[in-house]
C-alpha positions as CSV (number, residue, x, y, z in Angstrom):
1,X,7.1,12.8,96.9
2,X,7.6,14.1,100.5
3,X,10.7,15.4,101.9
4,X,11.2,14.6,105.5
5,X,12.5,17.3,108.5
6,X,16.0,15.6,107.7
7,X,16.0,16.1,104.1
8,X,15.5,12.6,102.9
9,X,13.3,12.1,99.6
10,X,10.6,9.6,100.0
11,X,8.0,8.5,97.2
12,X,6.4,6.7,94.6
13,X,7.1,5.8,90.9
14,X,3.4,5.3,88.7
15,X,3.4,5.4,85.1
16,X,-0.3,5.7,83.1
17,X,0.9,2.7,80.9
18,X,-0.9,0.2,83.6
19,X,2.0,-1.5,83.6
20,X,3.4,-2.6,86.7
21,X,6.5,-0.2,88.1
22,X,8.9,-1.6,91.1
23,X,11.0,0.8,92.7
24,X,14.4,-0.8,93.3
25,X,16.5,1.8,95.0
26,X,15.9,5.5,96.1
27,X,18.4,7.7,97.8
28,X,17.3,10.9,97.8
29,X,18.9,13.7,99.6
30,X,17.7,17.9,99.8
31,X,20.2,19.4,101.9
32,X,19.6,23.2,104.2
33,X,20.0,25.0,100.7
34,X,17.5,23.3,98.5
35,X,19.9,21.3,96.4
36,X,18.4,17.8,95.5
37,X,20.7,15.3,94.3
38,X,19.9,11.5,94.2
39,X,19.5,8.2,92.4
40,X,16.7,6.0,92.0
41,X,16.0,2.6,90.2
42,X,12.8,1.1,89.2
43,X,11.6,-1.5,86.8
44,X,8.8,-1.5,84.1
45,X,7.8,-5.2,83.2
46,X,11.1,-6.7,82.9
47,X,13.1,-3.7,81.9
48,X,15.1,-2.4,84.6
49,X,16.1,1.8,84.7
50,X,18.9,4.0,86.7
51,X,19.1,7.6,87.2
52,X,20.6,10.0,89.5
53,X,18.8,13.6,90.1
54,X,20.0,17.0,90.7
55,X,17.4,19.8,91.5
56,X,16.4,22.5,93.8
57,X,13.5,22.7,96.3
58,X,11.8,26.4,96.5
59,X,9.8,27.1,99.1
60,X,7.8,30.5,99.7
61,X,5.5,30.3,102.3
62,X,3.5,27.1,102.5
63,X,3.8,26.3,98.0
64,X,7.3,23.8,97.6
65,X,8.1,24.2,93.5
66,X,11.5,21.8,92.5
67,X,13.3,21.5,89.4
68,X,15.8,20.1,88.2
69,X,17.3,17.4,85.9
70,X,18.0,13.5,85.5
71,X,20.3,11.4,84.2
72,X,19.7,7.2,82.9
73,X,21.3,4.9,81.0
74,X,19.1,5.6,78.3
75,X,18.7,9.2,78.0
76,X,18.4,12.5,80.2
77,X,15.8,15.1,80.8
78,X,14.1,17.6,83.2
79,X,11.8,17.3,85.8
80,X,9.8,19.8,87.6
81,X,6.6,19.9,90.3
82,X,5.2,21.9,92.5
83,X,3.4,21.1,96.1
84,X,2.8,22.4,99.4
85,X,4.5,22.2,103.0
86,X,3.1,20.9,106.0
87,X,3.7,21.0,109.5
């Protein structure tokens, strides 16, 4: 994932099924404060998947950590990563 100078969330969904993933709809958002929110929709083979996101984005010198939770239609969870920033 990469968040832009504007706060917009861009990236990619892969799975390590090998089966094929099609991102449907990402709208992503981390505003001056570090708060994520979002929703997203992909599909796996021919079953289709929603879920909105709400997270914070940490940053300490160049190292970005984010965690947070989600929310589909057929269950909910956490989510957490960690990166670095770039110029």
């Amino acid at each position: 994932m990469a968040i832009d100078a504007n706060g917009v969330v861009t990236g990619a969904i892969t799975n390590s099924t090998g089966t094929d993933v099609t991102v449907t709809q990402n709208a992503m958002q981390v505003d001056a404060n570090g708060n994520m929110t979002g929703s997203s929709g992909f599909t796996v083979g021919s079953t289709a998947f929603t879920f909105t996101w709400q997270g914070k984005v940490t940053v300490t010198g160049n190292a970005m950590s984010i965690q947070g939770t989600w929310t589909g239609q057929y269950g909910s969870g956490v989510f957490s990563g960690t990166g670095t920033t770039s110029n």
